[in-house]
SEMIDREN-157797 format. One record per residue (C-alpha): x negated, y negated, z. Coordinates in nm, 4 decimals, padded with zeros to 6 digits. Example, Ala and Ser with C-alpha at 12.3 -4.5 7.8 and 13.67 -1.06 7.14 Angstrom:
BEGIN
+----------+----------+----------+
:        u :        v :        w :
+----------+----------+----------+
: -01.2300 :  00.4500 :  00.7800 :
: -01.3670 :  00.1060 :  00.7140 :
+----------+----------+----------+
***
This chain:
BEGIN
+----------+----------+----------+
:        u :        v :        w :
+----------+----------+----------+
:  00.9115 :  01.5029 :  01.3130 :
:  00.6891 :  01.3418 :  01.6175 :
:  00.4144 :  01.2279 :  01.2903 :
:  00.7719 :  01.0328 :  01.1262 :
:  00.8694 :  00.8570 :  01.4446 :
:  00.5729 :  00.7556 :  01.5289 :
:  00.4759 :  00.6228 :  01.1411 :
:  00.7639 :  00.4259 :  01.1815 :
:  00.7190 :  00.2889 :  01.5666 :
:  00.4437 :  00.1509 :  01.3957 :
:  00.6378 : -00.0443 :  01.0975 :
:  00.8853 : -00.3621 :  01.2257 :
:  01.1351 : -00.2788 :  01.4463 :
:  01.4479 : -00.2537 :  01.2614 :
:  01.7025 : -00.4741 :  01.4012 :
:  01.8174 : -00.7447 :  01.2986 :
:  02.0420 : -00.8884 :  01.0187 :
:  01.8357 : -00.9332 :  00.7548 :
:  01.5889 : -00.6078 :  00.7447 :
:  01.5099 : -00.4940 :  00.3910 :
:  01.3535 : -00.1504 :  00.3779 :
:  01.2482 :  00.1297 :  00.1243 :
:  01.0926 :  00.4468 :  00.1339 :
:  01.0419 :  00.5076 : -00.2090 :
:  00.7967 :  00.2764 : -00.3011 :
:  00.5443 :  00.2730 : -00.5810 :
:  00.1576 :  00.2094 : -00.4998 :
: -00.1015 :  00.2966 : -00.7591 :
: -00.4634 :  00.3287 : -00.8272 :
: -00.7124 :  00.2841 : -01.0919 :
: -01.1203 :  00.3186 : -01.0612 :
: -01.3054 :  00.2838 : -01.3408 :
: -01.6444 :  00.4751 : -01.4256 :
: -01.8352 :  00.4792 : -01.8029 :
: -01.7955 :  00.8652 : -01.7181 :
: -01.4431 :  00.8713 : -01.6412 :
: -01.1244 :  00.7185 : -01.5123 :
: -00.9823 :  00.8732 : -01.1759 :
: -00.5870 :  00.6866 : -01.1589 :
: -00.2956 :  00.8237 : -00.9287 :
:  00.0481 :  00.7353 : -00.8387 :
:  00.1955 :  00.7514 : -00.4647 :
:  00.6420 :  00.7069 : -00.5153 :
:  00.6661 :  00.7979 : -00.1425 :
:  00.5667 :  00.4317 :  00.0047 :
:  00.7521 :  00.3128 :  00.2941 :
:  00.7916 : -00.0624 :  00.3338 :
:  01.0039 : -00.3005 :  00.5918 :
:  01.0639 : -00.6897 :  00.5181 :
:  01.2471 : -00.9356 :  00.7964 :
:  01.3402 : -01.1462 :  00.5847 :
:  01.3926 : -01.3982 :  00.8695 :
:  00.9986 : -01.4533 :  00.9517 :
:  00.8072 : -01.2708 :  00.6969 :
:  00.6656 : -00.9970 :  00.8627 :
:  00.6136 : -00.6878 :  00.6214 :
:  00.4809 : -00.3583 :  00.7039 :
:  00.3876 : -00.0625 :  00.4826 :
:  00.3413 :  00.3181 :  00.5497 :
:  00.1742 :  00.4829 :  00.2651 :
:  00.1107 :  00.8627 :  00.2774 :
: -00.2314 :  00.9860 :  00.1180 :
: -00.1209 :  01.3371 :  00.0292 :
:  00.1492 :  01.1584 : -00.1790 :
: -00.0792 :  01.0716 : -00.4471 :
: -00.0588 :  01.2896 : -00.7519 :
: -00.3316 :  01.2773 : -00.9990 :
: -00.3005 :  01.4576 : -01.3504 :
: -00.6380 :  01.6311 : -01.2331 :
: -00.5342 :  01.8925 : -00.9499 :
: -00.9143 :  01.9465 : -00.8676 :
: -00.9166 :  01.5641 : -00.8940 :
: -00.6350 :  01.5630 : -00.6214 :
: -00.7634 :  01.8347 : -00.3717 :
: -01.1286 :  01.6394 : -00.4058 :
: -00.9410 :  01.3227 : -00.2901 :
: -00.7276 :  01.4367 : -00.0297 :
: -01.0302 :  01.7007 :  00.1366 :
: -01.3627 :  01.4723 :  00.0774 :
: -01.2944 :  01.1481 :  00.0121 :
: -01.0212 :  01.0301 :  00.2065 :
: -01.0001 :  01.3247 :  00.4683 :
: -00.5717 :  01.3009 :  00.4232 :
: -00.5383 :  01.5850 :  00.7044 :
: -00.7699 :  01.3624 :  00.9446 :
: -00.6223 :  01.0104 :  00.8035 :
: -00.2724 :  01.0437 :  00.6903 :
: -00.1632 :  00.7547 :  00.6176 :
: -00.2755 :  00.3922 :  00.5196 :
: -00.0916 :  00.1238 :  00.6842 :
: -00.0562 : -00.2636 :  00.6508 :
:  00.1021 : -00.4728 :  00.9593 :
:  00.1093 : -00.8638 :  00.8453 :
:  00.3239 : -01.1242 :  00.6724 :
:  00.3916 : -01.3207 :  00.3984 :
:  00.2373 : -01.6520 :  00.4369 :
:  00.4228 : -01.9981 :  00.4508 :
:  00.7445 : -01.7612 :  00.4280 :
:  00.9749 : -02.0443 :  00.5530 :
:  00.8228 : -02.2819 :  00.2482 :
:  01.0508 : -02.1242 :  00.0164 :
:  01.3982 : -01.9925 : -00.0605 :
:  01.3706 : -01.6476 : -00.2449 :
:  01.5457 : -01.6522 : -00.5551 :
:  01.5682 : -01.4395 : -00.8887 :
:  01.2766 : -01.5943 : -01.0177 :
:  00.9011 : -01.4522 : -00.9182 :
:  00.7270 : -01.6518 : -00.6582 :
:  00.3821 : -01.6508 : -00.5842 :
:  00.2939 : -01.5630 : -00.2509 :
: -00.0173 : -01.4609 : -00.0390 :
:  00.0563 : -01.1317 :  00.2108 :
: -00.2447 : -01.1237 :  00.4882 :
: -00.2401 : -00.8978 :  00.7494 :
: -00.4407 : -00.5576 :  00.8568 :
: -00.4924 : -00.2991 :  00.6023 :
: -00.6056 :  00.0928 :  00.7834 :
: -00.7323 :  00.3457 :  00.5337 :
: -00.9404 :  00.6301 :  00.6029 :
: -00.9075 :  00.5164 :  00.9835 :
: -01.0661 :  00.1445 :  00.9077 :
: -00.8480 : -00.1455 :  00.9692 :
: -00.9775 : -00.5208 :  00.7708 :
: -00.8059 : -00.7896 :  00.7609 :
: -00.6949 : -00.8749 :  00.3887 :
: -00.5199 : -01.1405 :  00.1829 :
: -00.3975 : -01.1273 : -00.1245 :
: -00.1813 : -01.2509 : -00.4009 :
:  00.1667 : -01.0748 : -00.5495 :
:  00.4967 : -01.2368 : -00.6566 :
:  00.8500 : -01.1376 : -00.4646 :
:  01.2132 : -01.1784 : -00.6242 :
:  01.5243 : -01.1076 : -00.5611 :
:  01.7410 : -00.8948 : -00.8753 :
:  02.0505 : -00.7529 : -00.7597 :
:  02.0923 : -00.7840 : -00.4064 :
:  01.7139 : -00.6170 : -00.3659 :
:  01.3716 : -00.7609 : -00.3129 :
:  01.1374 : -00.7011 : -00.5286 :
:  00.7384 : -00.7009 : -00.4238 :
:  00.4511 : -00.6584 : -00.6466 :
:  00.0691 : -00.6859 : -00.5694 :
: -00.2341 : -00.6175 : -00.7735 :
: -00.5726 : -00.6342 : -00.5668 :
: -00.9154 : -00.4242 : -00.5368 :
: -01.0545 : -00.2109 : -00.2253 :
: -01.4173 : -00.1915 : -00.1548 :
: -01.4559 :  00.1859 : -00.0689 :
: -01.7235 :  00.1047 :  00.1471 :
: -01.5051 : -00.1128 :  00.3358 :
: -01.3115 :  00.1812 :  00.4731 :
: -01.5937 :  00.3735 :  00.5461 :
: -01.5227 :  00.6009 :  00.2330 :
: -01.8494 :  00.8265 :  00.1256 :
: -01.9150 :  00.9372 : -00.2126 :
: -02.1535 :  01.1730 : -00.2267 :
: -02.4769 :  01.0658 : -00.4241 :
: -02.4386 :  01.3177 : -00.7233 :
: -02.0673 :  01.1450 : -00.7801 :
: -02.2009 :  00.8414 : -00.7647 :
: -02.1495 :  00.6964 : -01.1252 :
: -01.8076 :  00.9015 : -01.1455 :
: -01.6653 :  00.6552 : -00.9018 :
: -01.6322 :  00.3355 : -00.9134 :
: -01.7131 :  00.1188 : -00.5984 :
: -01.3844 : -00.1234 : -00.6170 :
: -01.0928 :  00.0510 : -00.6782 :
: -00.7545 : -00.1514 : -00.8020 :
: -00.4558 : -00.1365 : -00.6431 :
: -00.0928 : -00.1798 : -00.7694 :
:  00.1929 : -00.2159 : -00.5511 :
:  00.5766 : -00.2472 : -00.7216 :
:  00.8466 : -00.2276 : -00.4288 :
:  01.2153 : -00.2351 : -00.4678 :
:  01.3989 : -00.2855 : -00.1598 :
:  01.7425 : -00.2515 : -00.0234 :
:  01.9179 : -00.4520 :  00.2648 :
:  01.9549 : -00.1990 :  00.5813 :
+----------+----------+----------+
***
């Protein structure tokens, strides 16, 4: 119970009147390898938007990847990104020139920047995704690459050419007013 409160001291407060919030968000991964694809699904992403400013946070628990590979699974959450050392990944930042534009139920383009922790590494990123709103939600979605190197994540020599060094990211978020 501590681990939850604390997760979320670290998202955007959440007061005010125009807070939109989900924890059942859906982030996904792809790296690809001549010898093999490695792709999981995480449903258990927790996101906050103030819709007022633009800030946007994101709590995204490693263990709550599931691959179809169970060895593939235990192999990621053990050695590679260490989920009983590192959690969680988090990003703290905003959507930039958020008072340009009036959401509306047509996709907008839009650049999120901010800090992104995985693996106990924070780096600053930017990058591209579209946001919406379809009844009375707000709907996020992102598609960007990771350098694993960039958050200090080892792959053991042998492995080497079984994982690729940029993995792709998708984010799809659906979130309801609090």
């Amino acid at each position: 119970m501590i681990k939850i409160l604390l997760c979320l001291s670290i998202l955007i407060p959440l007061h005010g009147d125009n807070i939109y919030f989900t924890r059942s968000g859906n982030v996904s991964f792809f790296s690809w390898t001549p010898i093999e694809d490695i792709k999981a699904n995480n449903k258990q992403v927790t996101c906050v938007l103030d819709m007022e400013t633009g800030k946007t946070s994101f709590r995204i628990p490693i263990r709550g990847f599931v691959f179809k590979n169970g060895l593939m699974q235990e192999h990621f959450n053990e050695s590679y990104l260490e989920s009983e050392k590192y959690p969680n990944a988090l990003f703290n930042g905003n959507i930039e020139n958020w008072t340009d534009f009036t959401i509306s139920s047509e996709p907008q383009k839009v650049i999120i920047a901010g800090e992104m922790t995985i693996h106990g590494v924070t780096n600053s990123i930017k990058e591209p995704g579209v946001i919406f709103q379809a009844n009375q939600k707000v709907k996020g979605e992102a598609i960007f690459k990771i350098m694993l190197e960039d958050y200090d994540v080892k792959i053991p020599r042998i492995l080497i050419k079984n994982i690729a060094e940029s993995v792709e990211i998708k984010m799809n978020l659906e979130l309801n007013k609090k």
